[in-house]
C-alpha positions in Angstrom: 24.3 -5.7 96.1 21.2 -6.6 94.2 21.6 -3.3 91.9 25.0 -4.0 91.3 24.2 -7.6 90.4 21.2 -6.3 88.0 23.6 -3.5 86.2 26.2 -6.0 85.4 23.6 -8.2 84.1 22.4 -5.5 81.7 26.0 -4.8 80.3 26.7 -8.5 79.1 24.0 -8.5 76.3 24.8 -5.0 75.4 28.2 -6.3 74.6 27.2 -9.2 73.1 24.7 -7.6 71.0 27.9 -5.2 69.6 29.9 -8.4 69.2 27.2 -10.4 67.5 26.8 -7.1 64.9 30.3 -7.2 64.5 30.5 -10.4 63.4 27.5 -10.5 61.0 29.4 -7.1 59.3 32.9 -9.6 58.7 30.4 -12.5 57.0 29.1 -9.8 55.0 32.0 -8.6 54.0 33.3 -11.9 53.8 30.6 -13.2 52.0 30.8 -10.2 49.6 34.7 -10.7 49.0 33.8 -14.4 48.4 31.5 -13.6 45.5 34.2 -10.9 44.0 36.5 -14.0 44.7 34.2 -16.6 42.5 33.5 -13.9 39.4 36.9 -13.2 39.2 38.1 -17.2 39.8 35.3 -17.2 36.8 36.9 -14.9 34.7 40.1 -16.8 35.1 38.5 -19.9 33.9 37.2 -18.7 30.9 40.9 -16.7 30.1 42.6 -19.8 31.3 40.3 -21.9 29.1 40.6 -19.3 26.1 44.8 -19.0 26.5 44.5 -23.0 26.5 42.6 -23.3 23.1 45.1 -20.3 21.9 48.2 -22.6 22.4 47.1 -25.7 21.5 48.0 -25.2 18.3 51.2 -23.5 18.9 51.9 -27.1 20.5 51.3 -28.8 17.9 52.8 -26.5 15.6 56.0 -27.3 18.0 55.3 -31.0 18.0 55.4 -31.0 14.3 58.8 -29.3 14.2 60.0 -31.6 16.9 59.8 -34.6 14.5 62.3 -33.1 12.2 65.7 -33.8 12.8 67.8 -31.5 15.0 71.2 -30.2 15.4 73.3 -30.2 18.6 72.6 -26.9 19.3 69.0 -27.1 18.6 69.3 -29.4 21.2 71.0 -27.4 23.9 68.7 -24.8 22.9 65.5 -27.0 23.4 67.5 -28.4 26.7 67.8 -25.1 27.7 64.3 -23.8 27.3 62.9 -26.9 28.9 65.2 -25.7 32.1 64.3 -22.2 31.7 60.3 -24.0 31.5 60.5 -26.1 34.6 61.8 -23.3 36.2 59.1 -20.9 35.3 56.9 -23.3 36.6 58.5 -23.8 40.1 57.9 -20.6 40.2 54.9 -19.6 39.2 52.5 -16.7 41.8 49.7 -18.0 43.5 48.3 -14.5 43.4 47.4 -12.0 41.2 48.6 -8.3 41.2 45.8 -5.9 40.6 47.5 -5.2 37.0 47.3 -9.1 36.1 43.9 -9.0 37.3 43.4 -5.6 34.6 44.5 -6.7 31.7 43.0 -10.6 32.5 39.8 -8.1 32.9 40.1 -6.0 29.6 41.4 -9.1 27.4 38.1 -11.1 28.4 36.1 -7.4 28.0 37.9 -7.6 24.6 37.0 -11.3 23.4 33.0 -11.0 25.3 32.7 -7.8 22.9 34.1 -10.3 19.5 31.7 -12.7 20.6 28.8 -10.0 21.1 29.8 -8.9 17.4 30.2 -12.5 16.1 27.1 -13.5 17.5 25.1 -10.1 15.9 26.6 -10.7 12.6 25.9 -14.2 12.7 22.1 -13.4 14.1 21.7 -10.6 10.8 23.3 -13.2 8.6 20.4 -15.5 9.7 17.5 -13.2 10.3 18.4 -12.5 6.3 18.4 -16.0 5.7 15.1 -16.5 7.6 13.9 -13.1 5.6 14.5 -14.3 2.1 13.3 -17.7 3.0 10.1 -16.2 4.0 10.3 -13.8 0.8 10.2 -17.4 -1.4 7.6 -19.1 0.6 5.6 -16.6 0.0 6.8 -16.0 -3.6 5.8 -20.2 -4.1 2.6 -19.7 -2.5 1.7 -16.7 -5.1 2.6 -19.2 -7.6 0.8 -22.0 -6.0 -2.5 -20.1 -5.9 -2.2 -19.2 -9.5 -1.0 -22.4 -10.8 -4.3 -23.8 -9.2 -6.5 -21.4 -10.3 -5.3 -21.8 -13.7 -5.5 -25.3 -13.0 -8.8 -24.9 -12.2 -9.8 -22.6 -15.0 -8.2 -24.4 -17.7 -8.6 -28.0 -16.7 -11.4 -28.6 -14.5 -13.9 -26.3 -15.8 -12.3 -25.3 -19.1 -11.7 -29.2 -20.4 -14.9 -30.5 -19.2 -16.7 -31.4 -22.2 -20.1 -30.3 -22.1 -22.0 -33.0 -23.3 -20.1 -36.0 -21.3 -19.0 -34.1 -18.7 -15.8 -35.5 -18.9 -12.3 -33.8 -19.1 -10.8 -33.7 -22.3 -7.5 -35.8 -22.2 -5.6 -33.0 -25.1 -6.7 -30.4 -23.7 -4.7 -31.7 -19.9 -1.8 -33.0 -21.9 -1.3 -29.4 -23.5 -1.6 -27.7 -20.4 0.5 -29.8 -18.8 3.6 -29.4 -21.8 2.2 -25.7 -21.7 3.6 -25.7 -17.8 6.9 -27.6 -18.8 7.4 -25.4 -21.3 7.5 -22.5 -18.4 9.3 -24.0 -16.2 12.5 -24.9 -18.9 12.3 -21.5 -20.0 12.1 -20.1 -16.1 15.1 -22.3 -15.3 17.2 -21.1 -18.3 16.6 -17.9 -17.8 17.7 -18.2 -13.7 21.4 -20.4 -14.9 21.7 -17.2 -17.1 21.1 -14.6 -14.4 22.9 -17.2 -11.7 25.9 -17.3 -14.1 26.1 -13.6 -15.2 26.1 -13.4 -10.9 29.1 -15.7 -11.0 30.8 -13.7 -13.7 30.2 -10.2 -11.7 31.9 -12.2 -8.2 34.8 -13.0 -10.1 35.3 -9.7 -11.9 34.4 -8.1 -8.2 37.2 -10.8 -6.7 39.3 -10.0 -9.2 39.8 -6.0 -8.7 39.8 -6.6 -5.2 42.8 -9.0 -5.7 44.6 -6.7 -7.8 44.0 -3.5 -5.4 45.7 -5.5 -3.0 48.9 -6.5 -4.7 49.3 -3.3 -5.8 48.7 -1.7 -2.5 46.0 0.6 -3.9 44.5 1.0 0.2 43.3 4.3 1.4 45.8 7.0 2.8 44.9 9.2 5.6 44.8 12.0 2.9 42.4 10.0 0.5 39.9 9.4 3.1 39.8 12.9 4.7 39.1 14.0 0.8 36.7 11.4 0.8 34.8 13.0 3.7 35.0 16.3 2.6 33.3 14.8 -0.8 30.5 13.2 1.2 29.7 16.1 3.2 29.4 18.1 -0.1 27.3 15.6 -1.7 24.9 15.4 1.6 24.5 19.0 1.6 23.6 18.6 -2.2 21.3 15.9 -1.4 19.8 18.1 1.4 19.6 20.9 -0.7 17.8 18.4 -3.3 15.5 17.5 -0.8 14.0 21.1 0.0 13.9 21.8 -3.4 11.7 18.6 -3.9 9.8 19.4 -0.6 9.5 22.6 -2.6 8.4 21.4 -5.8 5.8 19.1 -4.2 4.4 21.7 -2.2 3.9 23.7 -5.9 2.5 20.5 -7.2 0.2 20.2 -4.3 -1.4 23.5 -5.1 -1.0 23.0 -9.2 -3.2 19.7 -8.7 -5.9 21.4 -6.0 -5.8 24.8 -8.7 -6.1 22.0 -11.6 -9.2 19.9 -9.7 -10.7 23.1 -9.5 -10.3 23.8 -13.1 -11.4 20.6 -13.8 -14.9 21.0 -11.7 -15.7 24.6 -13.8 -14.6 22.6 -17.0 -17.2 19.9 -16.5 -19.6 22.7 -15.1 -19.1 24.5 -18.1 -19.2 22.0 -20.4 -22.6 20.7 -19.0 -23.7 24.2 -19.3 -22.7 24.1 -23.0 -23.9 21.0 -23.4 -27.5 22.2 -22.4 -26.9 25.1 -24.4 -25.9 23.4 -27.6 -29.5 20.9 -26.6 -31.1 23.9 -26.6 -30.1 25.8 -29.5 -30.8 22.6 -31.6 -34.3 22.9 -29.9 -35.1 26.6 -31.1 -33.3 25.3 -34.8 -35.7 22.7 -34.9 -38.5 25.0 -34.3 -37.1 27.6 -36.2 -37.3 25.2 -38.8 -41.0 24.4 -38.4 -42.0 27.9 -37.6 -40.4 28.8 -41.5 -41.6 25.7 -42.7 -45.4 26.8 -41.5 -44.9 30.4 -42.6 -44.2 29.2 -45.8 -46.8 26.8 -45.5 -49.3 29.7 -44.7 -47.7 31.9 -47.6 -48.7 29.4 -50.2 -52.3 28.6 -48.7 -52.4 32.6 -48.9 -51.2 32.6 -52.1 -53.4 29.8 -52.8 -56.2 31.5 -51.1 -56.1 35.1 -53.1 -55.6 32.9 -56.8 -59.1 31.4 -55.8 -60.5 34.8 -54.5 -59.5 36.4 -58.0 -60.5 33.2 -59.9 -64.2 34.0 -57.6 -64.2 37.5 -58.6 -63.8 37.3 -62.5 -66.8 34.5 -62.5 -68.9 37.3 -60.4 -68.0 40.0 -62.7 -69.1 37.4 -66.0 -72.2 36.7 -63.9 -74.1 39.6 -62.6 -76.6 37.4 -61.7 -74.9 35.6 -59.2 -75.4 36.3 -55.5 -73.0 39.2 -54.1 -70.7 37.9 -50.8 -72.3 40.4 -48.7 -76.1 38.9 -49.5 -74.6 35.8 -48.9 -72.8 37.0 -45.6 -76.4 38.7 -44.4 -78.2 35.7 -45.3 -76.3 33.3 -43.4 -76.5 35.5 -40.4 -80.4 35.5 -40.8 -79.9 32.1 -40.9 -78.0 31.8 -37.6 -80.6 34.3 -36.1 -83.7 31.8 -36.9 -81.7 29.0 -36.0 -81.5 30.6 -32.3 -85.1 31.7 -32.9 -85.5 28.3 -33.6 -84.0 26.6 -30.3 -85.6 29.3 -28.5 -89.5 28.3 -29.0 -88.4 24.6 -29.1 -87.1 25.2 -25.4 -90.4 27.4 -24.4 -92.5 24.7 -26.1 -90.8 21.7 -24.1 -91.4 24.2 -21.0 -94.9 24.1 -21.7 -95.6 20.6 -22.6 -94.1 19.7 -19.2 -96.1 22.4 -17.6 -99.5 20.9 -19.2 -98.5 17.1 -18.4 -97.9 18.5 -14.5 -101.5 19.8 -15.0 -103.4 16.9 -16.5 -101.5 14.7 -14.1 -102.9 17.0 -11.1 -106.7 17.0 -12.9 -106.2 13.7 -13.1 -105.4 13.2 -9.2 -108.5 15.7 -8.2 -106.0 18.3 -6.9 -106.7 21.6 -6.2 -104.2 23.4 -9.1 -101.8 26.3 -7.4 -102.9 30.2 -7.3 -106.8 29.3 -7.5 
């Protein structure tokens, strides 16, 4: 008895435990159904809310054609569609088939996708707006920056008179008219441009007008011929493009042959440069060297007249001293003029040799070698 008590106390939490899973599987599910429920009670909302704003002004178109007078059988017609009205609305689902729920589904996929595209177009149109806006602040802070340096250059160090140190009152009234000047002729010259802008909408307004009155659109035909065109003219531009890949690849190597030319052109004409220095070097003492020669010829030539002018007085004068007496005198001359410094050497040697001997007489030395 006790073991049977103690099995059938094991078997009730094994099926509670299966129960108690059982249940937490339906709130899942049911919890999961309930969200599918809410987005799609959601999605209805918005449709509801968007079919709402749709016929709202079909109402009051209605209204508005309500206040004109009526016929009798406008008014059994109107009688009639109110009956056939309250009708449809005494019967009206409370559910929705799965191909309500579809095309609910794909109409809001359809107006979410307009909005995504509405909202993209409008962010572009202001990110362009932004763009440009940024474009001329930082056009106006260009002209800021110049407009005070110019300011600064023209006025506050350019007027300043030097001996006062004041600014010159013309010389800011000019500039000033100066600036007014430019900014007339700037603003002229943008009504010009903003109306030749004007002119080229209208014109462009214009031939858009008339190619729709006159039905000018694009045909199936036209467009296909149209591609065909542009896939010509892309293969032309790609073929363009190689070529021009080509052409700068040449041009590469034309400018690295040229910047090689360039370098043996400036090495060469430095070479030629020190060649032509040093050409006008050996010109210049060419120049002297014939300048000296000729120098040299006429002291020669100068030289032989005065030999020949010597030689005609010897020959008159026989008594005169030949050039080779005079040549063998003056070396006997050099001779005893060596004599000369000889014995005046040998006698300072012996004077000094006699004052080192009196000196040691004088002292009571013993003299060297005796």
């Amino acid at each position: 008895q006790v073991s049977r008590h103690c099995s059938n106390t094991r078997k009730v939490p094994e099926a509670y435990m299966s129960t108690l899973q059982e249940v937490q599987d339906k709130v899942a599910d049911l919890q999961k159904q309930n969200e599918i429920l809410g987005m799609e009670n959601e999605m209805l909302a918005d449709y509801l809310q968007r079919d709402a704003e749709r016929t709202s002004g079909l109402e009051d178109t209605d209204e508005a054609l309500s206040d004109l007078p009526s016929s009798p059988v406008d008014k059994g017609k109107k009688a009639a569609k109110g009956g056939r009205q309250g009708q449809q609305r005494r019967q009206l689902p409370t559910t929705l088939s799965l191909e309500d729920r579809f095309r609910i589904a794909n109409q809001e996929m359809e107006a979410l996708t307009k909005d995504i595209a509405q909202t993209k177009l409008t962010s572009d149109q202001n990110l362009d707006i932004l763009k440009a806006l940024m474009e001329e602040t930082d056009i106006r802070i260009a002209e800021v920056k110049r407009d005070a340096y110019e300011f600064r250059r023209d006025i506050v160090v350019g007027a300043e008179n030097p001996r006062t140190g004041k600014t010159v009152a013309e010389k800011v009234l000019k500039y000033m008219e100066d600036k007014l000047t430019q900014k007339d002729m700037q603003i002229n010259k943008l009504l010009m441009k903003n109306q030749a802008y004007k002119v080229a909408i209208k014109k462009a307004e214009a031939q858009l007008k008339s190619k729709a009155e006159t039905g000018d659109d694009l045909q199936y035909i036209d467009f296909h011929q149209l591609q065909i065109e542009n896939s010509q003219f892309v293969k032309r531009i790609e073929e363009a493009n190689q070529e021009l890949i080509e052409l700068k690849r040449r041009a590469g190597r034309t400018v690295k042959i040229l910047n090689n030319m360039k370098k043996k052109l400036s090495s060469l004409t430095a070479e030629a440069k020190f060649l032509e220095d040093e050409i006008k070097e050996r010109k210049a003492m060419l120049a002297k060297t014939e300048h000296d020669i000729v120098k040299v010829v006429e002291e020669k030539e100068a030289a032989r007249k005065e030999h020949k002018k010597l030689r005609a007085q010897s020959r008159q004068s026989p008594e005169m001293p030949q050039v080779v007496d005079y040549v063998s005198q003056k070396a006997e001359a050099y001779e005893l003029e060596a004599q000369k410094r000889n014995w005046e050497r040998k006698v300072e040697l012996a004077e000094t040799a006699a004052k080192r001997i009196r000196q040691a007489v004088k002292n009571g030395t013993q003299l060297p070698g005796r």
